[in-house]
C-alpha positions in Angstrom: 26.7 -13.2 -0.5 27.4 -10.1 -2.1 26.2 -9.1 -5.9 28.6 -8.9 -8.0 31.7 -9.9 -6.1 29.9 -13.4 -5.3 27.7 -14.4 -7.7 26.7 -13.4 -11.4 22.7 -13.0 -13.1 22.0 -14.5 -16.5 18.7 -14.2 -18.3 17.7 -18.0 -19.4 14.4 -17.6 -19.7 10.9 -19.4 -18.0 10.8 -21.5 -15.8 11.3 -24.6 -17.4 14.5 -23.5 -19.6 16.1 -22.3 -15.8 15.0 -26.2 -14.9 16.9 -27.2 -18.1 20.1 -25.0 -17.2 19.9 -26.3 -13.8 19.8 -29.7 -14.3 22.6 -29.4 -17.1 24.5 -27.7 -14.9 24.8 -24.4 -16.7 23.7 -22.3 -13.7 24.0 -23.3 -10.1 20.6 -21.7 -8.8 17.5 -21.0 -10.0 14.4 -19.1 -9.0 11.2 -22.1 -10.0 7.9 -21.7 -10.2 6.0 -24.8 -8.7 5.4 -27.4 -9.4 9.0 -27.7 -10.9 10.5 -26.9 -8.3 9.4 -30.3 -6.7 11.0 -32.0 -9.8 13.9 -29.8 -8.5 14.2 -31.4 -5.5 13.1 -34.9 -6.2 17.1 -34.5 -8.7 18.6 -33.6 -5.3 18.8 -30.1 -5.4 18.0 -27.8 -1.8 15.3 -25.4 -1.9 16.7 -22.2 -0.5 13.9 -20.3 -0.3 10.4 -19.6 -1.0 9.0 -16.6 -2.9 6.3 -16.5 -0.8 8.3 -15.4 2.4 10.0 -13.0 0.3 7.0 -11.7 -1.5 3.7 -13.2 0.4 1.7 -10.9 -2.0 2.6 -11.3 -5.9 0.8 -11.3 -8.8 2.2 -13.9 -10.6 0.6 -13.7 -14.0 -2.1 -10.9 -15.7 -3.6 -11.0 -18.6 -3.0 -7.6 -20.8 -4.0 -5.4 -23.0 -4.0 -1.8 -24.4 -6.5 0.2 -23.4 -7.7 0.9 -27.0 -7.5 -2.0 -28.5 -9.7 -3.2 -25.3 -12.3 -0.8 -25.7 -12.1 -1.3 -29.7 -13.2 -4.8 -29.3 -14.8 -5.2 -25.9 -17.1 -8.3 -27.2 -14.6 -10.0 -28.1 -12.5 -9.5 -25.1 -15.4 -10.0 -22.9 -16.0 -13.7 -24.6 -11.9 -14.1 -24.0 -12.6 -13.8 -20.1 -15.5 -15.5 -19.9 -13.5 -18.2 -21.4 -10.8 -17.6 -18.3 -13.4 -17.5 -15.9 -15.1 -20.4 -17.2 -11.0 -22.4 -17.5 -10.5 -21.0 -14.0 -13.4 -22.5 -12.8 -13.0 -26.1 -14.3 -9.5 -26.5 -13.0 -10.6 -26.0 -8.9 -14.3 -27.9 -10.1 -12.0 -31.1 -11.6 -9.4 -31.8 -9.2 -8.0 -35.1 -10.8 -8.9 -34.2 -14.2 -7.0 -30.9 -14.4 -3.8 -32.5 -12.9 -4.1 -34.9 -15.4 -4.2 -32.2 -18.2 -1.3 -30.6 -16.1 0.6 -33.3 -15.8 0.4 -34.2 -19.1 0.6 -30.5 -20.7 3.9 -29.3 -19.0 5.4 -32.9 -19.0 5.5 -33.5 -15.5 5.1 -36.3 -13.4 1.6 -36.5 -11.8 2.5 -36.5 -8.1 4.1 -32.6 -9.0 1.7 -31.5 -11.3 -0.8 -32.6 -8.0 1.2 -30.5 -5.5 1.3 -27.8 -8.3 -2.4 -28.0 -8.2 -2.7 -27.9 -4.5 -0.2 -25.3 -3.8 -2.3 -22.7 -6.6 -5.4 -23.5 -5.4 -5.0 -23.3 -1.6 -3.2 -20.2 -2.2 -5.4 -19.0 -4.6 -1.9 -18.2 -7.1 -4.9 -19.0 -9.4 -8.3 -17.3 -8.7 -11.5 -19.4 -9.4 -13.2 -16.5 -11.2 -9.7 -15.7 -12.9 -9.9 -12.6 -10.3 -6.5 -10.5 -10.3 -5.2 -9.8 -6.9 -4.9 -5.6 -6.5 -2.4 -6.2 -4.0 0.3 -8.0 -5.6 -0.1 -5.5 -8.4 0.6 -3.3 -6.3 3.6 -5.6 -5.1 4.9 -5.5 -8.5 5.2 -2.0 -9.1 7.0 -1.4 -5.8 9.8 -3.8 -7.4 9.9 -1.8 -11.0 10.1 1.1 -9.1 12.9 0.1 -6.5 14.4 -1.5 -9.5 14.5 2.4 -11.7 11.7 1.1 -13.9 9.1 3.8 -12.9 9.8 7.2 -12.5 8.9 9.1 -9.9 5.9 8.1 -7.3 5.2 4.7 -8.0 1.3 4.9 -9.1 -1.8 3.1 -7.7 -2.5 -0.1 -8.9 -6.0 1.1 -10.0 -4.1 3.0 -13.3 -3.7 -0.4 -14.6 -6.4 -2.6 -13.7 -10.0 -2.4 -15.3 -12.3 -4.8 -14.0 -14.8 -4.1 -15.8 -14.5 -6.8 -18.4 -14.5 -9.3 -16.2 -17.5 -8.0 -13.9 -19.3 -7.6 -17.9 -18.4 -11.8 -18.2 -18.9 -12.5 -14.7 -22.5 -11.0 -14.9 -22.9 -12.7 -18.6 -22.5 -16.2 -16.9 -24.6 -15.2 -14.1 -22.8 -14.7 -11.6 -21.5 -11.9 -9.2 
């Protein structure tokens, strides 16, 4: 398939409005996030792919902030991570109970909201000390910059990542 000639991109939105627009038949593919995509499936559509043989090293979400306002109120932000760190932990500590809350907090039926759980953890999508993973940063600004977003040589990952709050909470809670 060939872009344009074959097929046209619209912006819908998260994951669960491209499930919506899928299901309504609106769009005819969709790029889901899991556990959805099992949802997906289970209404008879074919998975074509997986991001993760595409992509095996992807950041899927960070937490941001600007550098000042950071610095400006580093309590605060440190109690904000420690608060991650301490979510993180509960959801790979409480197996049943956090696909219980996920089931039940992004509407899904518990069998997907337990592969969700599975698939995150054994892949560590989610990190149990709400760790970032340096590489897929670094995965994600090779796209912006093969997509124009970034001029010139695409920078080092380390530009945009401090760890230093989270080593601050980590070593608050007594650990690392």
């Amino acid at each position: 398939m060939e872009y344009p000639r074959d097929y046209k991109l619209v912006n819908v939105g998260g994951t669960a409005d491209l499930f919506a627009a899928l299901s309504s038949g609106q769009i005819a593919a969709a790029p889901l996030a899991i556990p959805l995509n099992f949802a997906a499936e289970e209404a008879g559509f074919n998975v074509i792919g997986w991001y993760r043989d595409v992509l095996p090293n992807y950041q899927l979400t960070a937490l941001t902030v600007k550098r000042s306002w950071a610095e400006a109120n580093r309590p605060l932000l440190i109690r904000f991570v420690k608060g991650m760190v301490l979510a993180m932990r509960w959801v790979y500590e409480n197996k049943e109970p956090a696909i219980d809350f996920l089931a039940k907090e992004m509407k899904l039926k518990p069998a997907h909201a337990r592969k969700g759980w599975e698939y995150y953890t054994a892949n560590r999508i989610w990190y149990p000390d709400a760790d970032i993973n340096t590489e897929g940063v670094n995965t994600l600004i090779r796209i912006y910059s093969e997509q124009g977003q970034l001029k010139g040589t695409p920078p080092s990952p380390a530009r945009y990542i401090d760890q230093s709050y989270l080593r601050e909470a980590l070593r608050e809670l007594g650990s690392r």
